[in-house]
C-alpha positions as CSV (number, residue, x, y, z in Angstrom):
1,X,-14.5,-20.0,-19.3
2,X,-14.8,-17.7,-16.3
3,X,-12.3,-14.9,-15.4
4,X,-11.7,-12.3,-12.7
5,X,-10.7,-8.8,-12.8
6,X,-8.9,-7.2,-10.2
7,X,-8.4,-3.2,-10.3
8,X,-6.1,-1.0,-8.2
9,X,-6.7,3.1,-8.1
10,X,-4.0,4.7,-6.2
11,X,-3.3,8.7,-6.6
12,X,-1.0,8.6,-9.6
13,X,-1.9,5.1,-11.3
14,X,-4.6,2.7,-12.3
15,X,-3.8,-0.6,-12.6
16,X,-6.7,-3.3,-13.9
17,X,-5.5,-7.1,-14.0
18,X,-7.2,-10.1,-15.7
19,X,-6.9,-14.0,-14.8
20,X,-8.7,-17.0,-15.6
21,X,-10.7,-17.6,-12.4
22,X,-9.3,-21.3,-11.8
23,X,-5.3,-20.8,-12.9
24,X,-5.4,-17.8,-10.6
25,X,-6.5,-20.1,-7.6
26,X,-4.0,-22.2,-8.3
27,X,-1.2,-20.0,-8.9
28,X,-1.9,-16.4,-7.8
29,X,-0.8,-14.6,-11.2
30,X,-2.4,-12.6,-13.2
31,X,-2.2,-13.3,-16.9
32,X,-2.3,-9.3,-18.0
33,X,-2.3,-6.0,-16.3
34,X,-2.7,-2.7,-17.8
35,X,-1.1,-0.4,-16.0
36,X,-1.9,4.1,-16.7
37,X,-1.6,7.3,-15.3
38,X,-4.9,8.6,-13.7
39,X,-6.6,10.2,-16.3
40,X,-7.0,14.1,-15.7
41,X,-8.3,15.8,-13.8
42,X,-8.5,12.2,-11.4
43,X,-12.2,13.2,-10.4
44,X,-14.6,9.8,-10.1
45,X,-15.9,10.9,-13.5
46,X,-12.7,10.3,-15.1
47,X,-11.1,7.6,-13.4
48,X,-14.5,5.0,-13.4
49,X,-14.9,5.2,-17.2
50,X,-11.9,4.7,-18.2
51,X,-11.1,1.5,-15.6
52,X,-14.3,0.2,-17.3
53,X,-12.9,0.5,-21.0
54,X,-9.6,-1.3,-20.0
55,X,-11.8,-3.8,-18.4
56,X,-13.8,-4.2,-21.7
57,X,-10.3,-4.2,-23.9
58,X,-9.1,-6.8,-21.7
59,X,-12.1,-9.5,-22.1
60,X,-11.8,-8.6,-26.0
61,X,-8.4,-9.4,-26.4
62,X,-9.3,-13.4,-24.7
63,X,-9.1,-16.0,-27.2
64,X,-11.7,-17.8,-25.7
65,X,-14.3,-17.0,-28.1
66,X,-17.3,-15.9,-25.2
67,X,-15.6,-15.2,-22.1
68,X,-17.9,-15.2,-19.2
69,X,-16.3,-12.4,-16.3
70,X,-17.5,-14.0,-12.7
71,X,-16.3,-11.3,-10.7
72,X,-14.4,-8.0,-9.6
73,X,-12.3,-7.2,-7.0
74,X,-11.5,-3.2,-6.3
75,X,-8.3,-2.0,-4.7
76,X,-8.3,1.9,-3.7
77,X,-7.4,4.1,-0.7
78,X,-9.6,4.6,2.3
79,X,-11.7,5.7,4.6
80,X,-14.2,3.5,3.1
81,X,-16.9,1.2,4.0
82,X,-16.4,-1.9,2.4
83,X,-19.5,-3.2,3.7
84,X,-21.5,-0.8,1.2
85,X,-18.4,-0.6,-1.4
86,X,-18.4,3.1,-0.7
87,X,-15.4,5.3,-1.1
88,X,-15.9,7.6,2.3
89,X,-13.0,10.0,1.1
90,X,-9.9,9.1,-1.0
91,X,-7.8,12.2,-0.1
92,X,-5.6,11.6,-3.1
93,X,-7.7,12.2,-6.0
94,X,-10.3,15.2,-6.3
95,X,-14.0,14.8,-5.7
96,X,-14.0,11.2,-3.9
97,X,-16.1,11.2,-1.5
98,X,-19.3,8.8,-0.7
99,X,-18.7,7.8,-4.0
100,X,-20.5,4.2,-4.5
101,X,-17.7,2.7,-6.7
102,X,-18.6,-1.1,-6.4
103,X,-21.9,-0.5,-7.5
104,X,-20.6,1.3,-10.5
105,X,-18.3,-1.1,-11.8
106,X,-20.7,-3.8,-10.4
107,X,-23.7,-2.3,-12.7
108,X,-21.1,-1.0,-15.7
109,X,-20.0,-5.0,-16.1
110,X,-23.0,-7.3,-15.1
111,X,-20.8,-8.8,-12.3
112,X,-20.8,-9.1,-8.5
113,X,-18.2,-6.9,-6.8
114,X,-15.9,-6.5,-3.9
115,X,-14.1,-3.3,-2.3
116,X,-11.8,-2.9,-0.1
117,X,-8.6,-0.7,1.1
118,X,-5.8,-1.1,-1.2
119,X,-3.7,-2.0,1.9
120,X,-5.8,-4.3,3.5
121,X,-5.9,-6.0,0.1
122,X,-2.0,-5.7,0.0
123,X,-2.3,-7.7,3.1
124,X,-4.5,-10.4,1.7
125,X,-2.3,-10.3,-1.4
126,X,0.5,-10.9,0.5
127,X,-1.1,-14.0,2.7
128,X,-2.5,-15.4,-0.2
129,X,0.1,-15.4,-2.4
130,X,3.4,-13.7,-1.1
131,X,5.9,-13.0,2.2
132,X,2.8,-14.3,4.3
133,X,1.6,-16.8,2.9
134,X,1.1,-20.1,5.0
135,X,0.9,-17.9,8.3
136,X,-2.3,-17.4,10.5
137,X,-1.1,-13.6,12.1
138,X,0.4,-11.1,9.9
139,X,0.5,-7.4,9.2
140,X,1.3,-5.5,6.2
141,X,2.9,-2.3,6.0
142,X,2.7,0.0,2.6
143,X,5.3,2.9,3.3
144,X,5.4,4.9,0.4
145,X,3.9,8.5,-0.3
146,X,2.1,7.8,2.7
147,X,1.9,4.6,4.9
148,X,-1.0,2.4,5.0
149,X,-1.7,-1.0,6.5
150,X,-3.5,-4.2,6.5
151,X,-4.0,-6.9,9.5
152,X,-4.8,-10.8,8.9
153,X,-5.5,-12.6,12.4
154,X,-6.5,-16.2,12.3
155,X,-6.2,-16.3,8.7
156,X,-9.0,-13.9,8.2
157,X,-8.5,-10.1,7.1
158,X,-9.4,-7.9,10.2
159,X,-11.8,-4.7,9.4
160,X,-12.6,-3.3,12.7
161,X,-15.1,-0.6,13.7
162,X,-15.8,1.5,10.4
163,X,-13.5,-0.8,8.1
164,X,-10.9,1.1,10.5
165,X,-8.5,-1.8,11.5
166,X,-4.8,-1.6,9.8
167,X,-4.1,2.1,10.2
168,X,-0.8,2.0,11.3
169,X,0.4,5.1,9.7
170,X,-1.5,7.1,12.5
171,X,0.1,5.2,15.3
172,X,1.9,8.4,17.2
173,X,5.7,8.3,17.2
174,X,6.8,11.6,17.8
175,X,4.9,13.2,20.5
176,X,4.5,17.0,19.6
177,X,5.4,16.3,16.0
178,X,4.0,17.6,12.9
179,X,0.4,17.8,12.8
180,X,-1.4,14.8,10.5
181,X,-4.6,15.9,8.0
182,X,-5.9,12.9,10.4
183,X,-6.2,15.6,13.1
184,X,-3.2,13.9,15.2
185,X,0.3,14.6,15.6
186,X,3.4,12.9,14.9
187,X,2.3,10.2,13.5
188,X,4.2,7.3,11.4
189,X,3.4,8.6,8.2
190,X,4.3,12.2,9.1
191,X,7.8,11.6,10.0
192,X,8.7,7.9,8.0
193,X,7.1,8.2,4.9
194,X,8.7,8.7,1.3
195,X,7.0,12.3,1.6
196,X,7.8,13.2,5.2
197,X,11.7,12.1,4.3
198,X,11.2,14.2,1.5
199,X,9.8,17.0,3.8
200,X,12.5,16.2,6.7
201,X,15.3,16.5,4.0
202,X,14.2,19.7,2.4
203,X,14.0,21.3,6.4
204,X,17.8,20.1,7.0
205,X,19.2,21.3,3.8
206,X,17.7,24.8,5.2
207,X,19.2,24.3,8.3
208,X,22.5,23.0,7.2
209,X,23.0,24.0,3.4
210,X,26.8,23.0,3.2
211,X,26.2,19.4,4.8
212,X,23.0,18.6,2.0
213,X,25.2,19.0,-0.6
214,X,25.1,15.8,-1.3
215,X,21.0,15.7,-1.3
216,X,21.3,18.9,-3.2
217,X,22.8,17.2,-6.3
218,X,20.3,14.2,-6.3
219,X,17.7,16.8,-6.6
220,X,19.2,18.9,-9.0
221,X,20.3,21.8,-7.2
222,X,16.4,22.7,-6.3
223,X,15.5,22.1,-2.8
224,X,11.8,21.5,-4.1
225,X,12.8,18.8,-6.1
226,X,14.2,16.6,-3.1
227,X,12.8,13.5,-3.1
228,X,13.1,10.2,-0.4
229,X,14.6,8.4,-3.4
230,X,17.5,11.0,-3.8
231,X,18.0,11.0,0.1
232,X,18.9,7.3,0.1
233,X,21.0,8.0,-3.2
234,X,23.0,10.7,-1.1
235,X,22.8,8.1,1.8
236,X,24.6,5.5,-0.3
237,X,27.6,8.0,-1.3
238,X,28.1,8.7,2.2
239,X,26.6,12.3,2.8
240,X,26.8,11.9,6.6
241,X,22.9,14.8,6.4
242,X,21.7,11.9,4.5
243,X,22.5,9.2,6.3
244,X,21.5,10.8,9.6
245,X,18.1,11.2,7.9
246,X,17.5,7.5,7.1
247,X,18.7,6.1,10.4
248,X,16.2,8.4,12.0
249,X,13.8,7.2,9.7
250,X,14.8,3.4,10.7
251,X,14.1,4.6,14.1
252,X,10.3,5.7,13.8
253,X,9.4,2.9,11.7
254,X,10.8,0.8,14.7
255,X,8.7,2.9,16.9
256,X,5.7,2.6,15.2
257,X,6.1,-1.7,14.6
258,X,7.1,-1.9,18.1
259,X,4.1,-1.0,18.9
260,X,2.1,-3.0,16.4
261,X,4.1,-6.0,17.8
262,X,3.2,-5.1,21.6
263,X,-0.3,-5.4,20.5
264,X,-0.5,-8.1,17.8
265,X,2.8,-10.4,18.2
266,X,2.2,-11.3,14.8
267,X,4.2,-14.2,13.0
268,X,5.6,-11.5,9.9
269,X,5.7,-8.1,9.2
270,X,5.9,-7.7,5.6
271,X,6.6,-3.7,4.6
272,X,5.6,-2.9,0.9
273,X,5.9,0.5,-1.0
274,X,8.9,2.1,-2.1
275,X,10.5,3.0,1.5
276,X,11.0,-0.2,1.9
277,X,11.8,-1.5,-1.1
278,X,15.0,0.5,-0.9
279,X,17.8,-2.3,0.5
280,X,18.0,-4.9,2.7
281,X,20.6,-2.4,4.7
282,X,17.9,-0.3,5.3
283,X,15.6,-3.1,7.3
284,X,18.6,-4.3,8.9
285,X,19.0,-1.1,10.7
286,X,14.7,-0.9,11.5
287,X,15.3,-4.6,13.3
288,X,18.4,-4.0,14.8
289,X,16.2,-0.6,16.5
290,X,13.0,-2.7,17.3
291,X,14.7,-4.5,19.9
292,X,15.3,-1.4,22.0
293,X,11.3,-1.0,21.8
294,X,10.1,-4.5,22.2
295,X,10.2,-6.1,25.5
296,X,7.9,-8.9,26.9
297,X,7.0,-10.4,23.2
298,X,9.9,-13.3,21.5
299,X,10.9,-10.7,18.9
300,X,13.2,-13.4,17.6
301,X,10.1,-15.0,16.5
302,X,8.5,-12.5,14.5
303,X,9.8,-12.1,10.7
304,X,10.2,-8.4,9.2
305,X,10.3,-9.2,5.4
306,X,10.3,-7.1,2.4
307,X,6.7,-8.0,0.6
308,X,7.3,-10.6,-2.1
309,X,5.0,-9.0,-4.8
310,X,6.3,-5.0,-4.6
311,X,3.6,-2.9,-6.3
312,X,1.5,-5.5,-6.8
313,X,0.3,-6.5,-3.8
314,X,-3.1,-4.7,-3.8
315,X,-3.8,-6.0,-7.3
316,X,-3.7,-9.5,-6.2
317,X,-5.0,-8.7,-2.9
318,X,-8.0,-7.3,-5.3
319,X,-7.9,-10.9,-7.5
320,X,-8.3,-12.6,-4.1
321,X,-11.4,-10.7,-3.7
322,X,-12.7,-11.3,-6.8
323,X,-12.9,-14.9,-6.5
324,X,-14.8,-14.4,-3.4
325,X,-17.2,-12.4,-5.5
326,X,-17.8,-14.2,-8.3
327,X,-18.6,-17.1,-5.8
328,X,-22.2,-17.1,-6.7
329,X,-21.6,-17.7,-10.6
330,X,-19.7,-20.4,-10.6
């Protein structure tokens, strides 16, 4: 009986899922996932190893008495070259860089492999299987510790020059703003993601220490401890410093998919990560703002949905690949 393995590295977790290659094409779900911590110190040397021996506990524990493993999809953060299956520079984790990590699972497993960006594959995860599914034009947003994103267009997952295409996080919302490790400034993740909320909050508390009291006691009472999770907790027990932080949030997220829209038009927008996972309030306000960016495209025709399969989406984005890799051993 043939299986797939899908595997998702991101800078604090490991995730490695299993699924009989035919139920998952015909239902999308994985029937286990093993889910860790990087393991220290999070250099290649560590983290490869160790996704291999969860990959080898997972076809052990099969009751299918020889289990044959047709392919591997791989899930991690870019710049990359999928093409090659070469991690460029993953920025999170020490030590990645040209780091030819298809190969090595590839060669550690006997199997064919397939890498790609984690959010390009949250994108395919989500057309395949989740808030997108059934649509030809969509675009996936990741807005977590950074923000990330993935473009399908005719059905088909769109790379662009130097697997390049989906970066919406550097889209430029603030002119003169903070300066992005990209090299520009003001970009979407610099001034909407969970860290630059974080970073935003810690500033205005500064600023204004009697009106963050109510951030203040989410985090403690230690400004470095201020995190965009404790902002929106704050938020929802009315600290006005909070609230003012999350609507200017709303505003350069509707900024930045403005622009994507003006661009694209596509059918849905799905936004994953834990941003956005935070209410439905929240995206309320981020539409209700888009409309003062969008002009000539029918913005009552494009959906802005919260992604159907949360954390997972890369995973299953990677399972998709995976069947695409194991094509030839079927």
């Amino acid at each position: 009986m043939q299986h797939i393995l899908a595997v998702d590295i991101g800078g604090t977790k490991i995730a490695v899922g299993i699924a009989e290659r035919s139920v998952f094409a015909e239902r999308g779900t994985l029937a286990r996932i093993v889910t860790e911590r990087v393991p220290a110190p999070g250099t290649p040397a560590a983290v490869v190893p160790r996704v291999i021996a969860i990959a080898r506990e997972l076809l052990g524990e099969l009751s299918d008495p020889d289990p044959l493993l047709s392919g591997i999809g791989i899930a991690i953060g870019g710049p990359l070259d999928h093409r090659e299956g070469v991690v460029i520079n993953f920025p999170h984790l020490p030590e990645w860089r040209n780091v030819p990590l298809r190969d090595m699972l590839s060669d550690a497993l006997g199997v064919p492999a397939l890498l790609d960006n984690d959010a390009n594959l949250g994108a395919l995860g989500e057309h395949a299987w989740g808030a997108g599914r059934g649509v030809d034009d969509m675009v996936y947003m990741t807005i977590s510790t950074g923000i990330g994103g993935g473009v399908i267009v005719g059905g088909r997952l769109l790379h662009g020059v130097g697997s390049a295409a989906g970066e919406v996080g550097h889209i430029t919302v603030q002119t003169g703003g903070p300066r992005c490790p990209c090299g520009n400034a003001g970009c979407l993740e610099m001034m909407a993601s969970g860290t630059a909320i974080a970073r935003r909050a810690r500033q205005a508390v500064a600023e204004f220490p009697d009106a963050g009291a109510g951030i203040l006691e989410q985090a403690g009472g230690d400004p470095l401890s201020i995190r965009a999770e404790g902002v929106w907790a704050a938020a929802l027990e009315g600290d006005a410093l909070a609230i003012g932080l999350w609507e200017e949030t709303a505003e350069y997220l509707a900024i930045g998919l403005a622009a994507i829209v003006h661009v694209l038009a596509p059918q849905v927008m799905v936004l994953g990560g834990g941003v956005a996972q935070t209410d439905e309030r929240f995206l309320d306000a981020v539409r209700s703002r888009m409309r003062d960016h969008v002009g000539y495209v029918p913005l009552e025709r494009i959906s802005v949905v919260r992604s159907a399969l949360g954390s997972n989406s890369p995973l299953i984005g990677a399972a998709v690949l995976a069947l695409e890799a194991g094509r030839d051993r079927q």
